[in-house]
C-alpha positions as CSV (number, residue, x, y, z in Angstrom):
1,X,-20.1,-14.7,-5.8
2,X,-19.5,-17.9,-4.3
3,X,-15.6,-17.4,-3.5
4,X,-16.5,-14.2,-2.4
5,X,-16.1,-13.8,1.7
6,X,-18.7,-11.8,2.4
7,X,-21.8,-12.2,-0.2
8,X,-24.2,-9.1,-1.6
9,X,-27.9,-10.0,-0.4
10,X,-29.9,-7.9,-3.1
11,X,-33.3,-6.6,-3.3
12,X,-1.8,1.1,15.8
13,X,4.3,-1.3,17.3
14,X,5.1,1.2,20.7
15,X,3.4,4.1,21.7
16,X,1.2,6.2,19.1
17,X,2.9,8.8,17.2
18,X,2.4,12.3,19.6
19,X,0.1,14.3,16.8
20,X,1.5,17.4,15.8
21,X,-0.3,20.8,17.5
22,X,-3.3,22.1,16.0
23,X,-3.9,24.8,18.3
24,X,-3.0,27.5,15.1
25,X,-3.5,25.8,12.0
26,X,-0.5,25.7,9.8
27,X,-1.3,25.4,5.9
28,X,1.4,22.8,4.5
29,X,1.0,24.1,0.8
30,X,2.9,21.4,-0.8
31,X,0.2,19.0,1.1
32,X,-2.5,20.6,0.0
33,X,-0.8,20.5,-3.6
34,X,-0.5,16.8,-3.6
35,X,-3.9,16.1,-2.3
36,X,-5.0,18.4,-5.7
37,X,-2.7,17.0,-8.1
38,X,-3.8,13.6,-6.5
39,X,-7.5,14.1,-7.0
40,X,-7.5,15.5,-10.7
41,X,-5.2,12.4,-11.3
42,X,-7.5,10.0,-9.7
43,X,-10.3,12.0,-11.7
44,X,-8.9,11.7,-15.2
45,X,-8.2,8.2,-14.5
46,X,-11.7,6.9,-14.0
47,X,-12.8,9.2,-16.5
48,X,-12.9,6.3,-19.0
49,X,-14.8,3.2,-16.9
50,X,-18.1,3.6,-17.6
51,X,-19.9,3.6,-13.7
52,X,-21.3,6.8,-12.8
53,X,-20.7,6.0,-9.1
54,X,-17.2,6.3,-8.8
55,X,-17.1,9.9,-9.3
56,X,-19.8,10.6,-6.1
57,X,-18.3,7.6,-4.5
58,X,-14.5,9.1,-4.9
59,X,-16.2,12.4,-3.0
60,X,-17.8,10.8,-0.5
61,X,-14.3,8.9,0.4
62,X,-12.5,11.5,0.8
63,X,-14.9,13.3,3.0
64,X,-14.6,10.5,5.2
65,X,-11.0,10.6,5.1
66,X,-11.0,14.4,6.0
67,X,-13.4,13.9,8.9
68,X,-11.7,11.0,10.3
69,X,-8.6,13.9,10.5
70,X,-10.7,16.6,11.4
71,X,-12.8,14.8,14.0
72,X,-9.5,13.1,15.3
73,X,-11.8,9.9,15.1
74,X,-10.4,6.2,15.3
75,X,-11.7,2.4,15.7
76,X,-8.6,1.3,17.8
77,X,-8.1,3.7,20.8
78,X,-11.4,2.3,21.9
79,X,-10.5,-1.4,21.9
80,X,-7.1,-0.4,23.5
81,X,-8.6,1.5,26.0
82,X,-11.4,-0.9,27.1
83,X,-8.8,-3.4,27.6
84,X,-6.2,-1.7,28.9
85,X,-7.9,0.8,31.3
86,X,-11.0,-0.9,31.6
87,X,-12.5,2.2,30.0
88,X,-15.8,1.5,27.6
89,X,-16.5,4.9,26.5
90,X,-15.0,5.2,23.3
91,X,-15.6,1.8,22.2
92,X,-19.1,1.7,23.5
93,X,-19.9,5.1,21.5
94,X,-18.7,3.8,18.4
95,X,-21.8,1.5,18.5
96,X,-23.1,4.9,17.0
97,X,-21.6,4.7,14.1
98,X,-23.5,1.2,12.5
99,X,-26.7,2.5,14.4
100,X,-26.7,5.6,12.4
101,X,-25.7,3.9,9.2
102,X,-28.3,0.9,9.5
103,X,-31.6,3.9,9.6
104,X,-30.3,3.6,5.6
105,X,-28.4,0.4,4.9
106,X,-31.1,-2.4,6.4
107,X,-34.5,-0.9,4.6
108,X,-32.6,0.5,1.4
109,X,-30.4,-2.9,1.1
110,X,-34.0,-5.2,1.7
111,X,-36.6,-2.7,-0.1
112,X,-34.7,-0.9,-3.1
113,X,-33.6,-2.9,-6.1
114,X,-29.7,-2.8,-6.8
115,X,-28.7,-2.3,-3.4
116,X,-27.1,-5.0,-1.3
117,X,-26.3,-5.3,2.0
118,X,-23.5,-7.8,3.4
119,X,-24.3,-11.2,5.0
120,X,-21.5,-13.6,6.4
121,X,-21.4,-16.4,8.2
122,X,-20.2,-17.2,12.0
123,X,-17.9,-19.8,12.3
124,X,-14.0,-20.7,12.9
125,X,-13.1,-18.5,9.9
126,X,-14.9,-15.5,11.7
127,X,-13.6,-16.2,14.8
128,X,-10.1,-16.9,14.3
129,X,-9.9,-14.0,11.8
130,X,-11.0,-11.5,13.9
131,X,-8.4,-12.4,16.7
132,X,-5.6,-12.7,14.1
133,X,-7.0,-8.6,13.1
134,X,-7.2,-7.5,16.3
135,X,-3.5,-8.8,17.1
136,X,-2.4,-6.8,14.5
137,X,-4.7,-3.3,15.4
138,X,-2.4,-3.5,18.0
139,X,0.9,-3.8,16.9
140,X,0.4,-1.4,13.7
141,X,-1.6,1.2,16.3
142,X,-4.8,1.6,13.8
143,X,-7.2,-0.6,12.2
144,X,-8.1,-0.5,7.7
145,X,-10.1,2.9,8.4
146,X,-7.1,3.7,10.6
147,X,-4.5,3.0,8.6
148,X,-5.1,5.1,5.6
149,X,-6.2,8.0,7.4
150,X,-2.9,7.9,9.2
151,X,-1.0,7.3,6.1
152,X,-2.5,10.1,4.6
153,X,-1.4,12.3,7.0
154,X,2.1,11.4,6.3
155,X,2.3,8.7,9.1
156,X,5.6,6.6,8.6
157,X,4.3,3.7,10.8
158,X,1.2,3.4,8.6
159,X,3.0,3.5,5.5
160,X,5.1,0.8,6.9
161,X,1.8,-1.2,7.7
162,X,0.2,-0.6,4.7
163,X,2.1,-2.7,1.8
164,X,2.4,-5.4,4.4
165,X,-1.6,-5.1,5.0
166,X,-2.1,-5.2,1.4
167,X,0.4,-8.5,1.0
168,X,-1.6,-10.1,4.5
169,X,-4.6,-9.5,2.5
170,X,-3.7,-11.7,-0.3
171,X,-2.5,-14.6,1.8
172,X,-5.7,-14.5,3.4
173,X,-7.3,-14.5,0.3
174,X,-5.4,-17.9,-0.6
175,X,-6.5,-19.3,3.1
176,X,-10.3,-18.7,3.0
177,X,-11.8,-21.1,0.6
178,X,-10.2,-23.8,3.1
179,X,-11.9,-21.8,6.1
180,X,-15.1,-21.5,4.8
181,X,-15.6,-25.1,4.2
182,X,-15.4,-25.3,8.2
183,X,-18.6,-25.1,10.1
184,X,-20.6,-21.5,10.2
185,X,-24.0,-20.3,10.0
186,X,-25.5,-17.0,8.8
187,X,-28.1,-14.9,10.4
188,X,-30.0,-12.2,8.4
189,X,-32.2,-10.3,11.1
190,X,-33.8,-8.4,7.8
191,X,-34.3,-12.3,6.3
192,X,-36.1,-13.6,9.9
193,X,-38.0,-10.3,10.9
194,X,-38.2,-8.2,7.5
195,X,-36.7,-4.9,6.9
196,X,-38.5,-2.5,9.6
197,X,-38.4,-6.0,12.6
198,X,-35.1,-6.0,11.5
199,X,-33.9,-2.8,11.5
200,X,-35.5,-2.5,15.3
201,X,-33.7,-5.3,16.4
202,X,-30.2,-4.3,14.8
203,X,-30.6,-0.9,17.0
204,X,-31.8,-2.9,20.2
205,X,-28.8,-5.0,19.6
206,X,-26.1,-2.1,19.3
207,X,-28.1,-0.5,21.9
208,X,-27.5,-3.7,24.8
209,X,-23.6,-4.2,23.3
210,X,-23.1,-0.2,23.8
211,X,-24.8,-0.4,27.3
212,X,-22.7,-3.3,28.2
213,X,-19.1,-2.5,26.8
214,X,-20.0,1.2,29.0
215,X,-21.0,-0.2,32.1
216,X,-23.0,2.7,33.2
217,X,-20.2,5.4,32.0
218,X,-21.5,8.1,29.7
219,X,-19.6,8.5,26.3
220,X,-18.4,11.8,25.8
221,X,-20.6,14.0,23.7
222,X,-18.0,15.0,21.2
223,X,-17.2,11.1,20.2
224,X,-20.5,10.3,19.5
225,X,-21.1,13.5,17.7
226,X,-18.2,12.3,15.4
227,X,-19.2,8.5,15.3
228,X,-22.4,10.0,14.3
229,X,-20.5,11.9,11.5
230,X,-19.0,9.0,10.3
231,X,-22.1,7.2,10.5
232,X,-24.0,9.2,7.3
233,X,-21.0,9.0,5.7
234,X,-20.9,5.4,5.5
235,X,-24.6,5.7,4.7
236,X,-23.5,8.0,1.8
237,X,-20.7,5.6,0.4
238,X,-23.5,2.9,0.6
239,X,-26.3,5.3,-1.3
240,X,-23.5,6.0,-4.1
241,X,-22.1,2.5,-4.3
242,X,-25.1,-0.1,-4.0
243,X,-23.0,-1.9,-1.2
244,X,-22.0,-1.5,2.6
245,X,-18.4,0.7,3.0
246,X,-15.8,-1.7,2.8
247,X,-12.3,-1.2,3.1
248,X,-9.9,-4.1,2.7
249,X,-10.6,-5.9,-0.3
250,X,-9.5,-2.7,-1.6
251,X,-6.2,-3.5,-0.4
252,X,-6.1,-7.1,-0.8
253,X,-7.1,-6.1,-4.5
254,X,-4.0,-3.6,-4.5
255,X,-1.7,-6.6,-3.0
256,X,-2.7,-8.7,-5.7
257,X,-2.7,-6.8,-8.8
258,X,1.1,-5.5,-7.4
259,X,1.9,-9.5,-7.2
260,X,-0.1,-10.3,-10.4
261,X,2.4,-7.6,-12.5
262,X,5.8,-9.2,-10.8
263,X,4.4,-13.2,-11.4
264,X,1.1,-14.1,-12.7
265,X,0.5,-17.0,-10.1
266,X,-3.2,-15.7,-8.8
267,X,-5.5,-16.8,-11.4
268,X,-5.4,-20.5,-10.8
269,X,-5.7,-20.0,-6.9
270,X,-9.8,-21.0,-5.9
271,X,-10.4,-17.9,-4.4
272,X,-9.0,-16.0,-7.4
273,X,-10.2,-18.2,-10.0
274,X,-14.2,-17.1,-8.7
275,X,-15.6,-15.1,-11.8
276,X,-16.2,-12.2,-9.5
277,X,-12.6,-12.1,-8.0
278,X,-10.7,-12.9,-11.4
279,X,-12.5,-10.0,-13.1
280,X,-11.8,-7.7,-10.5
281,X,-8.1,-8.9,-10.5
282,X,-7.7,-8.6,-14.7
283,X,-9.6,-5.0,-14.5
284,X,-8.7,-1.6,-13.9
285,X,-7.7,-1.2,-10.1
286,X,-9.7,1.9,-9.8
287,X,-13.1,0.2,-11.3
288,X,-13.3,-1.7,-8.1
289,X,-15.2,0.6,-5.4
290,X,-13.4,-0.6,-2.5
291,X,-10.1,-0.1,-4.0
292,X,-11.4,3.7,-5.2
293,X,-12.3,4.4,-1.9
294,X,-9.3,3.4,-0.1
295,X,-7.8,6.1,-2.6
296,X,-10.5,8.9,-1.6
297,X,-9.6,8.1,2.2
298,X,-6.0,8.3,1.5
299,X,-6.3,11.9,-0.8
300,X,-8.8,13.3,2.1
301,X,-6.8,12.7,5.1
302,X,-3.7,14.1,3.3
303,X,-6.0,17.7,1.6
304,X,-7.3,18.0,5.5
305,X,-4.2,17.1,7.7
306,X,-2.3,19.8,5.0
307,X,-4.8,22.7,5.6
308,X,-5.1,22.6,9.4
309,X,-1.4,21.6,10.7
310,X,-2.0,18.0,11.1
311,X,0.6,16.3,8.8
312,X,2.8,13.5,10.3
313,X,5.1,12.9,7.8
314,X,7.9,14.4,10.6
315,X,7.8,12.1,13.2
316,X,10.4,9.2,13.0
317,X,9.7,6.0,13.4
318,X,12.6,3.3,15.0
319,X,13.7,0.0,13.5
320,X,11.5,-1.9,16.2
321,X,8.0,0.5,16.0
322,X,8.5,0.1,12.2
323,X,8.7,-3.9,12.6
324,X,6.2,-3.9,14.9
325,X,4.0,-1.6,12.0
326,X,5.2,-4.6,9.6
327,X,3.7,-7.2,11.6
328,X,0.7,-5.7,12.7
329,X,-0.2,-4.8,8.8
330,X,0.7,-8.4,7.9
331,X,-1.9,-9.9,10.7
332,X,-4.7,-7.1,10.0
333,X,-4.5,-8.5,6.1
334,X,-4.8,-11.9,7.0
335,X,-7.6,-11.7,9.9
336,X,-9.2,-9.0,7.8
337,X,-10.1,-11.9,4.9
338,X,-10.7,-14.4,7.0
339,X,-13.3,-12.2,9.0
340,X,-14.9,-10.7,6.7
341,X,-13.6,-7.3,7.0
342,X,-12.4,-4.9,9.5
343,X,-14.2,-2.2,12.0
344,X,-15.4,-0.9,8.6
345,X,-16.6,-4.2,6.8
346,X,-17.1,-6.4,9.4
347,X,-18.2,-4.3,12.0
348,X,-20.0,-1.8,10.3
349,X,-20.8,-3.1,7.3
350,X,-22.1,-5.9,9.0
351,X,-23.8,-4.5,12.0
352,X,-25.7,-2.1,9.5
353,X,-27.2,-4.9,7.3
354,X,-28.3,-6.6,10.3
355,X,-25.8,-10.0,9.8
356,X,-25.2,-11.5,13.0
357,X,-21.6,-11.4,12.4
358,X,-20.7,-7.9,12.9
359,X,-21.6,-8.2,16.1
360,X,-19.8,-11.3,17.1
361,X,-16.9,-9.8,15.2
362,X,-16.6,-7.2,17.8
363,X,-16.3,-9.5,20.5
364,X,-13.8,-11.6,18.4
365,X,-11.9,-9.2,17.9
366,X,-10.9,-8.9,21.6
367,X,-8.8,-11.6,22.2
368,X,-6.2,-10.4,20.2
369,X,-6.9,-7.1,20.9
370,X,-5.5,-8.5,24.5
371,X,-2.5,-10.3,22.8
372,X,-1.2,-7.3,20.9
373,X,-0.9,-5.4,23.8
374,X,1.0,-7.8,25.7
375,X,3.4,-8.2,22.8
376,X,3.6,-4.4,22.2
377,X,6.5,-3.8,24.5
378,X,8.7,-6.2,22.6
379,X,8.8,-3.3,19.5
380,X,8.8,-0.1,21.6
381,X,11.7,1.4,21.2
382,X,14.1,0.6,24.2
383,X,14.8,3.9,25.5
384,X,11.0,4.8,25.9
385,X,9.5,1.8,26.3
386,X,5.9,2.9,27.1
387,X,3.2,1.6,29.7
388,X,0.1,0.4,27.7
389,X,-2.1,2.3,30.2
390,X,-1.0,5.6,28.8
391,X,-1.6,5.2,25.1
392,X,-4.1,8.0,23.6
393,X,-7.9,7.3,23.1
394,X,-7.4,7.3,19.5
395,X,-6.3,5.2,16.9
């Protein structure tokens, strides 16, 4: 698709929310009645598109959704950490996650016929993108994969972050045709070395940026375990889907169908205007994979969260952590399109189809990883303003 940002090769304002004790599970019935009604809604209404993935692909979703609950797993905590505490073990074990995911993505995406794998360029929109995301991670305190878990859960700061994610998303959308006319070059280590010299390289390759964000610390055992989880679940969502996981041109998608209903002034926009883009913009919301799965994420956080005590919908949230949540989703949209993605489709959907660009994306990211923190104090709340050093490992 050419107006598409990341083409198919074919074959979290203040401290984070304290999370609610888990110690004796306490069944929220009317969550886990939600999460039912939700699924058997969701159900009935892709009953009618004819793509046999979605069904598989809804399951798989909210699996991940669950285990990113259950496995109290997140992208962000490791960035924050790194930076803030000069501590590389959670960011350098999530380098487990694409290396898992890339034993199926790379040789499935090259070898099998209707599978893809994603292939972007590296250049200013890449670079500037990432920064703008990682700003945002910051202030919202979680990252795409981050933010719907949370909401699930109940999270008031994510749900604050997510409409503005969703509206970023869209003004992105309108910013990277310009951007990718800028200078920016694309390399597939599949394309150059073939799909097993390329798959061996992609692993070396997270294997030195692991070894180098750790610095000779040893990741704890339970967070690769988990990465490793979330690893074959992304493989799933790939096996069911014919693509990489991607999360956020689900939302950009949700941001501009919610636009499109209010004032139909999309369609003549270049990057809407693509045949790829326009069809996904005039069809049903739910036919779109990315946008499906940011649905199964959302139901699967909220069914696990409600049968094990870990709902969040209780803890308030302050004018200033809920402008802070505003702005962060507003910048994660933006950078998000502009990148290519976010942990999820840049980083891991990148990584695992050995494209060049998840890995720069990572260190992209970092600068304004580093600028979000040091404009996180300005939306703590000003009672409790919090040092950055103390914020939790996860996102």
């Amino acid at each position: 698709m050419a107006a598409a940002p990341v083409r198919p090769v074919a074959a979290g304002g203040g401290a984070p929310e304290p999370r609610p004790p888990v110690a004796i599970a306490q069944v929220h019935r009317t969550g886990l009645l939600l999460a039912a009604a939700g699924t058997l809604a969701i159900i009935a209404a892709i009953q009618p598109i004819d793509d046999p993935a979605l069904l598989p692909l809804l399951a798989v979703t909210m699996a991940l959704g669950a285990a990113f609950v259950l496995l109290d797993y997140g992208f962000t905590g490791g960035f924050r950490t790194f930076l803030a505490e000069r501590d590389g073990r959670a960011l350098g074990a999530a380098f487990i996650v694409p290396a898992v995911a890339a034993l199926v993505v790379l040789p499935v995406g090259v070898l099998v016929e209707g599978y893809g794998r994603y292939v972007a360029p590296v250049g200013v929109s890449l670079l500037v993108g990432a920064a703008v995301f990682g700003a945002g991670m910051m202030l919202a305190n979680g990252c795409g994969s981050g933010t719907l878990a949370a909401a699930g859960q109940g999270s008031r700061r994510m749900w604050v972050a997510l409409p503005f994610f969703c509206l970023g998303g869209v003004l992105g959308s309108l910013l990277l045709p310009t951007a990718m006319r800028l200078p920016g070059v694309s390399v597939d280590l599949a394309a150059l070395l073939g799909p097993w010299g390329g798959l061996l390289a992609t692993e070396a390759l997270l294997l030195a940026c692991a070894a180098l964000v750790l610095r000779g610390a040893r990741p704890q055992a339970a967070r690769l375990r988990a990465g490793a989880v979330i690893g074959v679940l992304a493989a799933g969502v790939f096996l069911v889907s014919g693509l990489p996981w991607g999360i956020t041109m689900g939302l950009t998608l949700w941001g501009a169908q919610a636009i499109t209903a209010v004032a139909p002034v999309l369609a003549g926009t270049e990057f809407w205007a693509e045949p790829g883009m326009a069809a996904m913009l005039d069809g049903p919301l739910l036919a779109m994979h990315g946008s499906l799965g940011d649905v199964g994420i959302l139901l699967g956080a909220l069914g696990a969260a409600a049968a094990t005590g870990r709902l969040r919908h209780g803890v308030p949230i302050g004018a200033r952590a809920a402008a802070g949540a505003a702005l962060g989703g507003l910048l994660m949209g933006v950078g998000a399109r502009l990148s290519f993605g976010c942990n999820v489709g840049a980083f891991l959907g990148g990584a695992s189809s050995g494209s060049l660009h998840g890995f720069v994306w990572v260190a992209a990211v970092l600068p304004g990883c580093w600028l979000g923190l040091r404009l996180l104090p300005a939306f703590a709340p000003r009672a409790a303003v919090h040092p950055v050093a103390s914020f939790s490992v996860q996102s």
